[in-house]
C-alpha positions in Angstrom: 28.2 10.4 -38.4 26.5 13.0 -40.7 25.0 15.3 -38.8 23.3 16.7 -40.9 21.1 13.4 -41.3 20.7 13.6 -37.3 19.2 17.2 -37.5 16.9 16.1 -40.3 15.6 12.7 -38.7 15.6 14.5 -35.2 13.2 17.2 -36.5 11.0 14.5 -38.3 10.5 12.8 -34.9 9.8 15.5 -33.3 7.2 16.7 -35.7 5.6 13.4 -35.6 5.7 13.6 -31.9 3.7 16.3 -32.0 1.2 14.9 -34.3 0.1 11.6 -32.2 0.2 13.8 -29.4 -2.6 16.3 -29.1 -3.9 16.5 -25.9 -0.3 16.3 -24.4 0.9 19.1 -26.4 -2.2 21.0 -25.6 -1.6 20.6 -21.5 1.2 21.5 -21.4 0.4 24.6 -23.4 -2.0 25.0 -21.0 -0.2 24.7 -17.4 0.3 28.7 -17.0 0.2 28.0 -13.2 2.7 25.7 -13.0 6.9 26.9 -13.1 8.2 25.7 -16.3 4.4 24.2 -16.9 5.9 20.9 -15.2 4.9 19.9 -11.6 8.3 19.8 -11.2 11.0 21.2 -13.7 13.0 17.9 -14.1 10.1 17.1 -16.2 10.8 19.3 -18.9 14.2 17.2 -19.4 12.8 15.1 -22.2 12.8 14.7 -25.7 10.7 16.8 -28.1 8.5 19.8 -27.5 6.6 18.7 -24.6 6.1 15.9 -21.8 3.9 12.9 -22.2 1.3 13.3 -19.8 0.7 10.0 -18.2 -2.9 8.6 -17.8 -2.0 5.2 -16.0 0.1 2.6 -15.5 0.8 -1.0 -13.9 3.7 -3.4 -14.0 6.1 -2.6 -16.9 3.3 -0.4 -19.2 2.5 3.0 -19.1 -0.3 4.9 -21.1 -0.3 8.4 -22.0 -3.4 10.9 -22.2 -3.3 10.6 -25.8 -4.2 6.6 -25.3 -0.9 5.2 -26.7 0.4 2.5 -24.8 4.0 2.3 -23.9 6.9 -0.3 -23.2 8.6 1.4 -19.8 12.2 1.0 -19.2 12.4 4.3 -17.8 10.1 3.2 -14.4 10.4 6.6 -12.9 14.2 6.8 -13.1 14.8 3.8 -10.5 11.3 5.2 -8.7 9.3 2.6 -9.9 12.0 -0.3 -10.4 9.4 -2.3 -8.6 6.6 -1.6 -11.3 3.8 0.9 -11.5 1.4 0.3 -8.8 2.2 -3.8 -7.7 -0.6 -5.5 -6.1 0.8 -5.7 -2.9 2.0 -2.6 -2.3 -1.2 -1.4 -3.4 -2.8 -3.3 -1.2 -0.5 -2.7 2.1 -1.1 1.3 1.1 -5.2 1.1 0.8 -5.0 -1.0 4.1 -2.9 1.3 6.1 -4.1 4.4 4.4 -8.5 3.3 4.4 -9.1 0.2 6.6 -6.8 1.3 9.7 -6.5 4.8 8.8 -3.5 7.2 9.7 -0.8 7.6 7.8 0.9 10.2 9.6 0.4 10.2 13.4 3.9 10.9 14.9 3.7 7.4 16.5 6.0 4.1 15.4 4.5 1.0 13.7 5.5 -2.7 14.0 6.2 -2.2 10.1 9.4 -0.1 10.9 11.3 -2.9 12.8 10.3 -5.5 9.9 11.8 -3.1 7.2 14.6 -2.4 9.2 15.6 -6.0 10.1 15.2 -6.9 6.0 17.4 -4.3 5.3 20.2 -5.5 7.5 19.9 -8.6 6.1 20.1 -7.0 2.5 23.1 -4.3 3.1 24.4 -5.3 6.7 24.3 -2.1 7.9 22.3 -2.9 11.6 20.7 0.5 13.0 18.3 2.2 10.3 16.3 5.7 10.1 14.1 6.5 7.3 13.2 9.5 5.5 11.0 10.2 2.5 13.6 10.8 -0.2 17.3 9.7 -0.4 17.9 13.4 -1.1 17.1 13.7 2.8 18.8 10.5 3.8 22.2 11.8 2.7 21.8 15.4 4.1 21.1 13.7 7.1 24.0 11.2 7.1 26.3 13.8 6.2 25.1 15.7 9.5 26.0 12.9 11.2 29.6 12.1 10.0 30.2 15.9 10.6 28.9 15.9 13.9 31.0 12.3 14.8 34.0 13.5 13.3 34.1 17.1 14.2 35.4 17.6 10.4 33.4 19.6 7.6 34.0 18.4 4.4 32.5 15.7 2.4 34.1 14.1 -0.7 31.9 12.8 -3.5 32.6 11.9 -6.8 32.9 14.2 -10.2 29.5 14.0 -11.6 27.9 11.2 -9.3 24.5 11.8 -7.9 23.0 12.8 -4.6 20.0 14.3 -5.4 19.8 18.2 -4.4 22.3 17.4 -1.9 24.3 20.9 -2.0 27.9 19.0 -1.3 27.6 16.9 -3.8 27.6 19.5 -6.8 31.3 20.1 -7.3 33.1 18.6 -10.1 36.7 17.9 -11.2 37.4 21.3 -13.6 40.2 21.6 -16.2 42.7 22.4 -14.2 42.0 19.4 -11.5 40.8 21.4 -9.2 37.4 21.0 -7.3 34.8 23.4 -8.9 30.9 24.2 -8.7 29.3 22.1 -11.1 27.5 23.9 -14.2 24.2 24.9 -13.3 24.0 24.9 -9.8 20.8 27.1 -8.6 21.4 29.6 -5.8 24.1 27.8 -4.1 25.1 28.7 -0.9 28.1 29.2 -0.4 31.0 28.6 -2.8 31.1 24.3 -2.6 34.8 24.0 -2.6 34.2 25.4 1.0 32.1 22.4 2.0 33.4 19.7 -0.3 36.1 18.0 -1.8 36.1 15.8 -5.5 38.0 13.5 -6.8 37.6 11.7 -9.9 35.3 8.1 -10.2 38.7 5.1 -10.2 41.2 7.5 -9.6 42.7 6.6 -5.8 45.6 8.8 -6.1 43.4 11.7 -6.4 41.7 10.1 -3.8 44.6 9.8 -1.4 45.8 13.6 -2.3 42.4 15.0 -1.5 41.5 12.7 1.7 45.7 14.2 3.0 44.2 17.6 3.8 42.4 15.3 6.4 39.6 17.8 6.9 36.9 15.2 5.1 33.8 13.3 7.5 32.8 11.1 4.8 33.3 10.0 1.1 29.7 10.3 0.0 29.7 7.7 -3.6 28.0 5.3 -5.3 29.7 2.3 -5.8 29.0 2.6 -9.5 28.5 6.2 -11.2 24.5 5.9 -12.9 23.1 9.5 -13.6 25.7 10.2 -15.5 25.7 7.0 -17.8 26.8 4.1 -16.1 30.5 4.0 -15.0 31.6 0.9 -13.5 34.4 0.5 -10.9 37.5 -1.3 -12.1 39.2 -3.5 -10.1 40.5 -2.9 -6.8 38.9 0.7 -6.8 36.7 0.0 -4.4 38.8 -1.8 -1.8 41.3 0.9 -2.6 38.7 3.5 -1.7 38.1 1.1 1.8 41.1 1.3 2.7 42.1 4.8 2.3 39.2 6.4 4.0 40.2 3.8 6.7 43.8 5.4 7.1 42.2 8.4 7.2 39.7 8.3 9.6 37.7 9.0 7.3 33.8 7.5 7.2 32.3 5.7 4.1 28.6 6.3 3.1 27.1 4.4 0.1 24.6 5.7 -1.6 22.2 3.0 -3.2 19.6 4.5 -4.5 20.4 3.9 -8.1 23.0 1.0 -7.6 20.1 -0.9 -5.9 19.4 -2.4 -9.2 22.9 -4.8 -8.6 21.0 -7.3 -6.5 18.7 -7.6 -3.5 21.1 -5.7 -1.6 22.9 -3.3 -4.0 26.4 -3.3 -4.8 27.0 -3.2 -1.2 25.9 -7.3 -0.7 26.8 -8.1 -4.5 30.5 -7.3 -4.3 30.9 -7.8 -0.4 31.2 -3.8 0.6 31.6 -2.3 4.4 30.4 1.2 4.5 29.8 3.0 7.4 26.9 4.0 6.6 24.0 3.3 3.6 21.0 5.7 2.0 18.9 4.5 -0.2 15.6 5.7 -1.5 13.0 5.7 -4.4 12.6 2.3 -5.2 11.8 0.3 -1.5 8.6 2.0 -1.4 7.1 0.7 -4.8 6.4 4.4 -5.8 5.1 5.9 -2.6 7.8 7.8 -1.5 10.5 6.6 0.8 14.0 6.1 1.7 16.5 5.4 4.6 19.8 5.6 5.9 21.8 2.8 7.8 24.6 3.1 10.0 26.9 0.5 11.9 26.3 -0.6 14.8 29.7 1.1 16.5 28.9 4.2 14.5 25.0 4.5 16.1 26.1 4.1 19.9 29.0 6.5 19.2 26.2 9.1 18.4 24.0 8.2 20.8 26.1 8.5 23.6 26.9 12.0 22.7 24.7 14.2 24.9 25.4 17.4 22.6 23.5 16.4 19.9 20.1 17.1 19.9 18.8 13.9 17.6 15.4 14.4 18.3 14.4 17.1 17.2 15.8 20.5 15.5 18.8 19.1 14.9 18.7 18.3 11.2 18.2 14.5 11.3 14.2 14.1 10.7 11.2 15.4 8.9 7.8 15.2 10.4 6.7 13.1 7.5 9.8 10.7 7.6 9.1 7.4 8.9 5.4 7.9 8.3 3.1 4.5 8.3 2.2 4.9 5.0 5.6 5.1 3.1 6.8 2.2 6.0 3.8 0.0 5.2 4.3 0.1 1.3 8.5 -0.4 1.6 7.8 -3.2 4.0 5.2 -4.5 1.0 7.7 -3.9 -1.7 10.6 -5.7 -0.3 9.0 -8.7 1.2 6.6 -9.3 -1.6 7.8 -7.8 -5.2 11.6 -6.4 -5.0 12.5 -10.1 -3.4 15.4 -12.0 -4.1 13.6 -14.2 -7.2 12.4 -10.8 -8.7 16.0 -9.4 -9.0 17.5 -12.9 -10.4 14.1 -12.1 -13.0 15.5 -8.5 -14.1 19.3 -9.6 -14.1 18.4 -11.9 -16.6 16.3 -9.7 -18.7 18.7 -6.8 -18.4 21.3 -9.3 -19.8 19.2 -10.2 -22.6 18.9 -6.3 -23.3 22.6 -6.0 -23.3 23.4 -8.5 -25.6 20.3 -6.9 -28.1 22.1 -3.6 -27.9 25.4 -5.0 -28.5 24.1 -6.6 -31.5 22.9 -3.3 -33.3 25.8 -1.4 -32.6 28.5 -4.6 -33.7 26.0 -4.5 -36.6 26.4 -1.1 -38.1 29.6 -0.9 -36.5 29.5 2.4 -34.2 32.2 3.6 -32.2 29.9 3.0 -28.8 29.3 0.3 -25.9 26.9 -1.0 -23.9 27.1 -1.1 -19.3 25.4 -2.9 -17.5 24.7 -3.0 -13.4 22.9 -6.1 -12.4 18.9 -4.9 -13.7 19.9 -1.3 -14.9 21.7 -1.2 -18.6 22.3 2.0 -20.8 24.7 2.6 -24.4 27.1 4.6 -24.3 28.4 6.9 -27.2 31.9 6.2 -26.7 34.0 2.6 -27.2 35.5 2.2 -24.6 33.2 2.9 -22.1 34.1 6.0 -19.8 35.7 4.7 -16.5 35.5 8.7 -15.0 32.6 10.9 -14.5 34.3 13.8 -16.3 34.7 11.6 -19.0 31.2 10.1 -19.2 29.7 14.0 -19.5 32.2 14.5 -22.2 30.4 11.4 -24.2 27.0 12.9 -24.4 25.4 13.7 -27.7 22.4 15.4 -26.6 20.9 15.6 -30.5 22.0 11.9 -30.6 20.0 11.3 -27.3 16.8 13.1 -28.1 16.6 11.2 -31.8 17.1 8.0 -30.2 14.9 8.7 -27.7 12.0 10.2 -29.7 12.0 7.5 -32.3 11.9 5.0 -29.4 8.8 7.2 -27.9 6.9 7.3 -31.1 6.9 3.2 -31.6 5.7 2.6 -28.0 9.0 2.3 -25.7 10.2 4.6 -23.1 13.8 4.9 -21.8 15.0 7.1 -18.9 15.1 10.8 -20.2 18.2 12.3 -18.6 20.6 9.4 -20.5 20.1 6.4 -22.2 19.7 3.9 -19.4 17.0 0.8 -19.2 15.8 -0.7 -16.4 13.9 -3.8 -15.9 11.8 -4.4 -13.3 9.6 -7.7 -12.2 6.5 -7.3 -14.5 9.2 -6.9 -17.8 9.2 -9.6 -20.3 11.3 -10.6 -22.7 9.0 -9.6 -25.5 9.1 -6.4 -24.0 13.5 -6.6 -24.3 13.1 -7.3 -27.8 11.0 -5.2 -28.7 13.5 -2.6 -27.7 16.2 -4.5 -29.6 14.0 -4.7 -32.9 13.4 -0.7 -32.6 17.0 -0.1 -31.6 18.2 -1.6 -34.6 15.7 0.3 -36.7 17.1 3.1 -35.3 20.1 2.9 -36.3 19.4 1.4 -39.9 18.0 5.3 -40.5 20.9 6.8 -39.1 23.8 5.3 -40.7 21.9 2.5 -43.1 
């Protein structure tokens, strides 16, 4: 690729970036009160100069401040998989929130057994707690499968993603070893003292690093996601079953991205028995939520344990967690839009989005593919795709990223700003999926026509 050409196209995007965005550019010049002039710094990891600022959205559009209207694949990364603002979530949240009134009053609502019946039957997982962020769901299951099996380690993935979850931020370093993973703000403690790594399909490193036998819980996603999508080759998960089986060693799923595989993750689309399950940011239909499910066997041994204070300072809650509000608008998301029909919808369209970006990179035949779990697709710049998470950070081209990225922006279509990764959700068409594909294509034709 000439880079060169990159550098020049990149800096003609961002210019004109800058141009049809005015009032963006000048409040964000403007937010002196705010750290990094975000309301949170993640939002600073986007393309160009400055954020978008958003306006409104519904369904599958977003609009920004500047009044351009915008194709969304990037629906909050995974937060708003069900669609900006669905009627009846809406509706579920301005009943619970105006016409009955309290959404947080420290009390339980019939809502709470509903959501957590639904979500056994969607990950079979049969005792659930919920929390406001999966962040919090797998702090809190990790306190649990210390405290049940008085060991304090947790393994996780190089380069998967927990949220801020302080264990999870070790990687696989040159020399194979566990180290902190670059960046890492105030950590602390040094993380090889409360975590093990080992790499994404790699069960030998798995086995060598579960022999020490001081690990509570493999803490993974079935599929890597937030650091491009790495897909599990075959046996890799059963191998992982089985070993922390051997070991005594508990199993915790996190969902939270790899909910876009079906109804009920990868956990129901590929027949998977974790121990336990977190999931957030998509059940609630952008009102924040999430949860955490554990086995039957696996709640009454914690139960029964009188040491364990599990109602109150002892790590496992929040006062807003399990508020009526975020329960009344998950209960609202998966019994009327993330249903069953909805994710057969997406599958299909993400397919269709696949097969468009296969086209343009067969077409000006690059050296890159295309993954795809279930609703959630992204291309990678690397043929063939990477099957480890060290290998997936090694593929990133953030010039090639921001250029793609920017030219998308600045024709109407948004894609998720930390990687390239689409998601549909149930208000996508396929207009919508081809637009991308037409715009993809044009891409392209300017880089290496």
């Amino acid at each position: 690729m000439d880079r060169a050409r990159l550098r020049q196209l990149l800096a003609r995007e961002g210019s004109e970036a800058e141009r049809l965005n005015p009032r963006s550019r000048s409040a964000y010049a403007g937010a002196d009160h705010l750290f990094g002039r975000v309301p949170m710094t993640w939002m600073n990891k986007t393309a160009g100069a400055f954020p978008r600022y958003l306006a409104a959205a519904r369904g599958a559009r977003v609009t920004d401040i500047d009044g351009h209207d915008y194709i969304d694949f990037c629906l909050g990364d995974t937060g708003a998989m069900a669609g900006h603002s669905p009627d009846p979530v809406a509706a579920a949240v301005h009943r619970r929130f105006t016409e009955l009134g309290g959404a947080t009053a420290m009390l339980p609502t019939e809502d709470a057994e509903w959501v957590g019946a639904e979500l056994t039957r969607r990950f079979g997982l049969t005792r659930w707690s919920f929390s406001l962020t999966a962040t919090d769901a797998n702090r809190w299951a990790i306190r649990l499968a210390r405290a049940v099996t008085d060991r304090p380690k947790i393994l996780v993935n190089s380069y998967s993603y927990h949220g801020s979850v302080d264990e999870s931020l070790i990687v696989v370093g040159p020399d194979g070893r566990g180290t902190a993973r670059p960046g890492n703000v105030g950590a602390p403690c040094d993380v090889t003292l409360t975590s093990r790594v080992a790499e994404f399909n790699d069960l030998d490193q798995l086995e060598r690093e579960l022999a020490h036998g001081d690990v509570a819980a493999v803490l993974m996603e079935p599929a890597l996601t937030n650091i491009g999508i790495v897909l599990p080759e075959p046996g890799y998960l059963a191998g992982v079953r089985e070993l922390t089986r051997r070991t005594g060693t508990l199993l915790i799923n996190d969902e939270t991205h790899t909910f876009s595989a079906g109804p009920g993750g990868c956990t129901a689309a590929w027949g998977l028995e974790p121990d336990l399950l977190t999931i957030g940011k998509a059940i609630g239909g952008g009102i924040p939520a999430g949860a955490y499910g554990l086995s039957a066997e696996l709640a009454q041994r914690l139960l029964g344990r009188e040491d364990l204070d599990l109602v109150d300072m002892g790590g496992v809650g929040g006062t807003l967690a399990g508020n009526a509000l975020s329960v009344a608008a998950t209960r609202a998301t998966l019994e009327h839009v993330l249903t069953d029909e909805a994710f057969a919808h997406m599958e299909k369209l993400s397919e269709r989005f696949e097969d468009g970006v296969r086209s343009g990179i067969e077409r000006w035949e690059l050296p890159w593919s295309v993954s795809r779990l279930g609703a959630r697709t992204e291309y990678r710049f690397a043929n063939p795709a990477p099957r480890t998470g060290t290998e997936s950070a090694a593929a990133a081209d953030p010039e090639l990223e921001d250029y793609l990225h920017l030219f998308l922006a600045n024709r109407g279509v948004l894609l998720t700003p930390f990687h390239n990764m689409a998601l549909m959700c149930p208000a996508t068409t396929e207009e919508d999926v081809d637009t991308h594909t037409r715009l993809f294509d044009a891409a392209l034709a300017e880089l290496v026509g």
